[in-house]
C-alpha positions in Angstrom: 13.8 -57.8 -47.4 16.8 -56.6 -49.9 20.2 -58.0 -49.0 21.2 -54.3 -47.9 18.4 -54.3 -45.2 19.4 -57.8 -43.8 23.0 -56.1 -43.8 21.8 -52.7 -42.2 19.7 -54.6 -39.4 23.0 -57.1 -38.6 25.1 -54.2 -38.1 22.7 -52.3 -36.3 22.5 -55.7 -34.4 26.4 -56.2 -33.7 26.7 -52.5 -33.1 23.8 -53.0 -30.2 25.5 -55.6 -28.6 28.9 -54.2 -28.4 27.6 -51.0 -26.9 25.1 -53.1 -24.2 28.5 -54.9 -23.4 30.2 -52.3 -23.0 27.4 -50.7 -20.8 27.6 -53.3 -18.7 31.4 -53.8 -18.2 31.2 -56.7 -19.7 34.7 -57.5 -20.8 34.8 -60.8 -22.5 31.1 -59.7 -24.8 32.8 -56.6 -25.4 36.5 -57.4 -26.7 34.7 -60.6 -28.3 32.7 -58.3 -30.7 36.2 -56.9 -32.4 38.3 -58.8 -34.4 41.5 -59.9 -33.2 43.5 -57.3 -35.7 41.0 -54.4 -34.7 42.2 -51.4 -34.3 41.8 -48.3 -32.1 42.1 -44.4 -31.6 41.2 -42.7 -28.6 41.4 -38.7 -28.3 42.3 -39.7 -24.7 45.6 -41.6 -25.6 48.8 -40.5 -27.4 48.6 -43.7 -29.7 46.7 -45.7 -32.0 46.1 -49.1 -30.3 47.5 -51.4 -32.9 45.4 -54.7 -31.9 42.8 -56.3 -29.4 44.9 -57.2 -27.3 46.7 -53.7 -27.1 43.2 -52.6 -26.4 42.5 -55.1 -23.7 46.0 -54.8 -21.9 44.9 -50.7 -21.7 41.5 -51.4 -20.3 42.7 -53.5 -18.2 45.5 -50.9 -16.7 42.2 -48.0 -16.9 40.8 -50.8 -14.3 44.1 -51.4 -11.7 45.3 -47.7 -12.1 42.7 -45.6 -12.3 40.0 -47.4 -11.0 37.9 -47.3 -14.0 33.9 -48.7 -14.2 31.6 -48.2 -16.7 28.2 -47.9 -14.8 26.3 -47.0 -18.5 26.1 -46.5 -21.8 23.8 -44.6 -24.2 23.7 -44.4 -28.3 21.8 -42.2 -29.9 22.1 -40.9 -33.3 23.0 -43.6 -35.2 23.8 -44.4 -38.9 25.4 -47.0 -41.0 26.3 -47.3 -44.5 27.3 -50.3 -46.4 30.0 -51.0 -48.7 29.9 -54.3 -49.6 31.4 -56.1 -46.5 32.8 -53.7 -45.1 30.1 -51.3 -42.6 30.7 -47.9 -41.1 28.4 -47.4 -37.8 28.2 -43.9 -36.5 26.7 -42.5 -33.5 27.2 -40.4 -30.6 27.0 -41.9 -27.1 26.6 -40.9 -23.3 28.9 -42.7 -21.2 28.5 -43.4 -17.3 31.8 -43.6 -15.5 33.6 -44.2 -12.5 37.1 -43.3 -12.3 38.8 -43.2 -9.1 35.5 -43.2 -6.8 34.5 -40.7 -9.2 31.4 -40.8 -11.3 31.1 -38.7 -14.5 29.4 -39.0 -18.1 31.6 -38.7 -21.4 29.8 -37.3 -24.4 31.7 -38.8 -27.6 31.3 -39.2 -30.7 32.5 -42.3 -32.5 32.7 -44.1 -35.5 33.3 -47.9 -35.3 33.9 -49.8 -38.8 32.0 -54.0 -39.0 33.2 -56.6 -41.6 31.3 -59.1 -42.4 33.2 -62.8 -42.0 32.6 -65.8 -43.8 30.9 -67.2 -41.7 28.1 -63.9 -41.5 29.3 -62.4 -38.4 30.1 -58.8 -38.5 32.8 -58.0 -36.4 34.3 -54.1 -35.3 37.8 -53.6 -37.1 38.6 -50.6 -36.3 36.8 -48.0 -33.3 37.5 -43.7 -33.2 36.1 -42.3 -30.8 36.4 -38.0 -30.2 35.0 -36.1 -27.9 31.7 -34.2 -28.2 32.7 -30.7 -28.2 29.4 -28.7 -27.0 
């Protein structure tokens, strides 16, 4: 196996556990697969979230305020391309929501960017996600 397939499959790998995190409203696996300095834009938000933490403080407003759940996810479409250690994982994804008693399903598209640490680990550093216009 070439370095750049060992790369693609850890990716594919870190991408597949932050989405089945997020899936599952599981809040630790999911802010644990972004780097601290991560950064995030949401079309549903007036400002780029400058941090984890900002991120995380958001969320956890979505949760008291609005009541928000997320009941499932789904990826489909995906890609990645490598440059160096640095990775660019595209896809387009179904989310299942409760907002408010509510449920719905978000169709997004969104583009979330790994590094690769020292230590191996490939961490999101940066997340856009747009809604899928049909």
């Amino acid at each position: 196996m070439t370095e750049m397939t060992d790369y693609t499959t850890a990716v594919l790998s870190a991408a597949d556990a932050l989405v089945t995190a997020f899936g599952r409203h599981d809040t630790k696996a999911y802010f644990d697969a972004f780097s601290p300095s991560a950064t995030f834009i949401f079309y549903n938000l007036n400002r780029t979230l400058a941090n984890r933490a900002a991120y995380e403080a958001e969320w956890a407003l979505w949760e008291s305020r609005d009541g928000f759940r997320v009941k499932a996810c789904r990826s489909k479409n995906r890609s990645v391309q490598l440059f160096g250690d640095i990775a660019i994982f595209a896809h387009a994804v179904e989310t299942d929501l409760s907002i408010g008693g509510e449920n719905v399903t978000n169709y997004e598209r969104e583009t979330i960017v790994f590094a690769r640490q020292p230590h191996g680990q490939w961490l999101a550093v940066h997340e856009h996600l747009s809604q899928l216009l049909s």
